[in-house]
N, C-alpha and C positions, 0 to 999 in steps of 0.2 A: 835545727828545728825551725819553721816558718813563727813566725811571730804574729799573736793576733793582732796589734796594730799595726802590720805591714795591710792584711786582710783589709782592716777596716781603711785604712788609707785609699786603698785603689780600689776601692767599691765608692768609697764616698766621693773618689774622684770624677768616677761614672755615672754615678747616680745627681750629681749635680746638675740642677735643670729642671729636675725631674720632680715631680709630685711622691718618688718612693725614697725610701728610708731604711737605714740599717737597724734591726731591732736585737740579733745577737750575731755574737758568734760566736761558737764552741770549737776548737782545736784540739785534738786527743794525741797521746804523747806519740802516735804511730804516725803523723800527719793528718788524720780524717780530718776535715774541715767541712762546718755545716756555719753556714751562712743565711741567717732568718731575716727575711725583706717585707715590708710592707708599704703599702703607698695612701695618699688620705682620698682615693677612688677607687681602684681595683689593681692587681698584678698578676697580668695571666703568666703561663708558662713560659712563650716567647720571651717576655723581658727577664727571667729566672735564666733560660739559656742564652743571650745574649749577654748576660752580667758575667755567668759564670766563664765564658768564651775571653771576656775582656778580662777578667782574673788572671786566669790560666795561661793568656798572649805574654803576662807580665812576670809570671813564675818564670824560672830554671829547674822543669822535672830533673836533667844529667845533675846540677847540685844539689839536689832532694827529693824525691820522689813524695808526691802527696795525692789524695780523691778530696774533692770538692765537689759540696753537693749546697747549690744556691735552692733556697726556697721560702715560699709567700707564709707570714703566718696562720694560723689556721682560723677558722672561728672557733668560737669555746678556748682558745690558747690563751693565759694567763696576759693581761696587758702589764709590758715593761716600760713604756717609755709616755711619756705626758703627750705627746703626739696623737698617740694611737686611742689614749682617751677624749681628747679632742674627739677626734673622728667619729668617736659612736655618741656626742652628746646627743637630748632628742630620742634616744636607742635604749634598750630595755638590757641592762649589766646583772650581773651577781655579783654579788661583791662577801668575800668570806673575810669575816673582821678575827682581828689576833684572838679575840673573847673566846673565836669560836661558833660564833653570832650568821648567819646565812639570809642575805637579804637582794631579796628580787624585786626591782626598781628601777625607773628608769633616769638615767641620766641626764640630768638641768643641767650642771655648771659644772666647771671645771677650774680651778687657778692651781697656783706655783706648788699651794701648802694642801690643798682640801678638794675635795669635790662634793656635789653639793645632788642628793637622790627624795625622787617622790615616790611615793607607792601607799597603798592601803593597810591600812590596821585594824582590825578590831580595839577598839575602845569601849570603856562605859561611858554613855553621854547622859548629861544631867536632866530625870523626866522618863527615861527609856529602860524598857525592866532589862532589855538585854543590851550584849554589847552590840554597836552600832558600828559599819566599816565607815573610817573616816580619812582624808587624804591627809598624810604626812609628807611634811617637807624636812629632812634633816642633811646638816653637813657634817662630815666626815674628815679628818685629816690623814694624812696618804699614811702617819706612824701611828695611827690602828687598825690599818688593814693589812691582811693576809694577803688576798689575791682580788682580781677582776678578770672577769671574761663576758667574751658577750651571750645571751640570752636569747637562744634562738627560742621562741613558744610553737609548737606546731597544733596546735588546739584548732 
């Protein structure tokens, strides 16, 4: 059976240089291999078939037969890696907290432990019979959250 760190080895061999990144890879016990890339600019299709071309020059299909299928992450697809959060700071995330909690905001910061979102609240403000939207700034640590994706708004 191919090994996912053989995968990740000669992709990241290839990809060095390069503005893109390996963000998974999944291996099924039949050989499927799906290999998720993303870059901190864009990843069109050419650089998906050019990766997966340099993979495949470096397999032995006669000592194992496997499909390989490179490709770009999605938008809305769950971010895995502190990179890819990087990349949409400035950018409008979801972010679904372990609580359960669903919070649309856009992302200021990012470090090692936490990231860091603003976004509007209803508040009671002191004076105001109703509540008032007020701008919140709160940080987050990466061990209460569920998931992040980005936040496309089409309004």
């Amino acid at each position: 059976m191919i090994e996912k760190e053989q995968i990740i080895t000669i992709a990241e061999r290839h990809l060095e240089g390069s503005d893109r990144f390996i963000v998974g890879c999944k291996i099924s016990p039949s050989n499927e291999i799906e290999l998720t890339i993303d870059s901190d600019t864009s990843v069109d299709i050419e650089q998906c078939i050019t990766l997966s071309r340099a993979i495949e020059a470096e397999l032995d299909r006669e000592a194992e037969d496997f499909e390989l299928t490179v490709m770009s992450a999605g938008i809305g697809e769950p971010l895995t890696s502190l990179r890819q959060y990087r990349k949409l700071i400035g950018r409008s995330v979801e972010v679904v907290l372990k609580s359960g909690i669903k919070v649309l905001a856009k992302l200021d910061e990012v470090s090692d432990e936490t990231i860091t979102l603003s976004y509007e609240e209803k508040q009671a403000v002191e004076g105001k019979k109703r509540k008032q939207l007020v701008k919140v700034t709160r940080t987050y640590p990466f061990e209460e959250i569920k998931s992040t994706a980005e936040w496309l708004d089409f309004k």
